[in-house]
C-alpha positions in Angstrom: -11.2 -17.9 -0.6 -8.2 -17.6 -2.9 -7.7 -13.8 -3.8 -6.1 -15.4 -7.6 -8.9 -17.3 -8.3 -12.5 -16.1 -6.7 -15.4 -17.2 -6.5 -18.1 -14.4 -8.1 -19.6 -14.0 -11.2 -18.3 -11.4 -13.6 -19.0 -8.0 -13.2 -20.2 -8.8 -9.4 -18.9 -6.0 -7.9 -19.0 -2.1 -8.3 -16.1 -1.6 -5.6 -13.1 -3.8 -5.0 -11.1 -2.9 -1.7 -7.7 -3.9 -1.5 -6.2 -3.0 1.3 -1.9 -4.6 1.3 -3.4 -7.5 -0.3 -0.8 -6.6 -3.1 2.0 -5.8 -0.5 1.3 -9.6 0.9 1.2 -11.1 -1.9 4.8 -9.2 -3.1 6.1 -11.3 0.2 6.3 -14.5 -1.5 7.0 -16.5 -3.7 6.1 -15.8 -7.6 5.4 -12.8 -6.4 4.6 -11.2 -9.6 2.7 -13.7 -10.8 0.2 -13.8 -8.5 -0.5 -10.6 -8.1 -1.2 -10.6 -11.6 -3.7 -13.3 -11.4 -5.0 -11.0 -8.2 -6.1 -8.3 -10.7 -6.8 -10.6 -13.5 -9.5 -11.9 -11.1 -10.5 -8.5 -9.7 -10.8 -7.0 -13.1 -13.4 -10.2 -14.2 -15.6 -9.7 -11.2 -15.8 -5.5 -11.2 -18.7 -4.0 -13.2 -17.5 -2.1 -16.0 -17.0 1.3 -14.6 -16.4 0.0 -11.0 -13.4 0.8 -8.9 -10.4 -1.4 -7.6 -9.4 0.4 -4.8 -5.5 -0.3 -3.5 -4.2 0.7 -0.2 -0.3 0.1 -0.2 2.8 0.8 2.3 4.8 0.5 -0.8 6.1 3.3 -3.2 3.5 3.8 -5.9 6.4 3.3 -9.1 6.6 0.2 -7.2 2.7 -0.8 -7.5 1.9 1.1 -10.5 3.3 -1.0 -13.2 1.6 -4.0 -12.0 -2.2 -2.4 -13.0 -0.9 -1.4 -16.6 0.2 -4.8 -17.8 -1.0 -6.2 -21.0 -4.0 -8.2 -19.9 -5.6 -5.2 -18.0 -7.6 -2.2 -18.6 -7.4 -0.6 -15.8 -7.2 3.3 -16.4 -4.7 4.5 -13.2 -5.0 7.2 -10.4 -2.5 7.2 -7.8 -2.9 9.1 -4.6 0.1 9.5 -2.7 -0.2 10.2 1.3 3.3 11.2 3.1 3.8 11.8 6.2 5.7 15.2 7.4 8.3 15.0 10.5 5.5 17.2 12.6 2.7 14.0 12.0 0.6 15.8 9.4 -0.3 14.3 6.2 0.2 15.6 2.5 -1.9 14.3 0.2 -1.0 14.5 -3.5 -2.3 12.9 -7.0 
């Protein structure tokens, strides 16, 4: 199924998982573009209230912007997991 243009009723869905769905779609061509039809679309089938989850290798200014254009309504919370030189993780929001 295309990720720009799926196949579920509105509001089908109280969780949306993406995980570098986002990072594969900034690979190509009209990159932009389609990963604004990628939320357009996942923002018509979550519930109101529901969650779009995004797992990214990319720097979160680099990702951010794309959930606060225009046509969306998403309300933001970024999560930010580094990795120290020893191997632990710091998790910050």
């Amino acid at each position: 199924m295309d990720c720009r243009k799926l196949k579920y009723a509105e509001e089908s869905f109280d969780l949306i998982i993406d995980k570098s769905t986002i990072d594969a779609l900034l690979c190509g061509s009209r990159a932009f573009k389609n990963v604004a039809r990628l939320l357009r679309e996942g923002q018509r089938v979550l519930r109101t209230g529901g969650y779009y989850m995004a797992i990214s290798y990319g720097r979160p200014e680099a990702r951010e912007f794309h959930f606060k254009r225009d046509h969306l309504r998403f309300d933001l919370q970024t999560i930010k997991i580094e990795r120290e030189a020893n191997g632990h993780q710091i998790v910050s929001t």
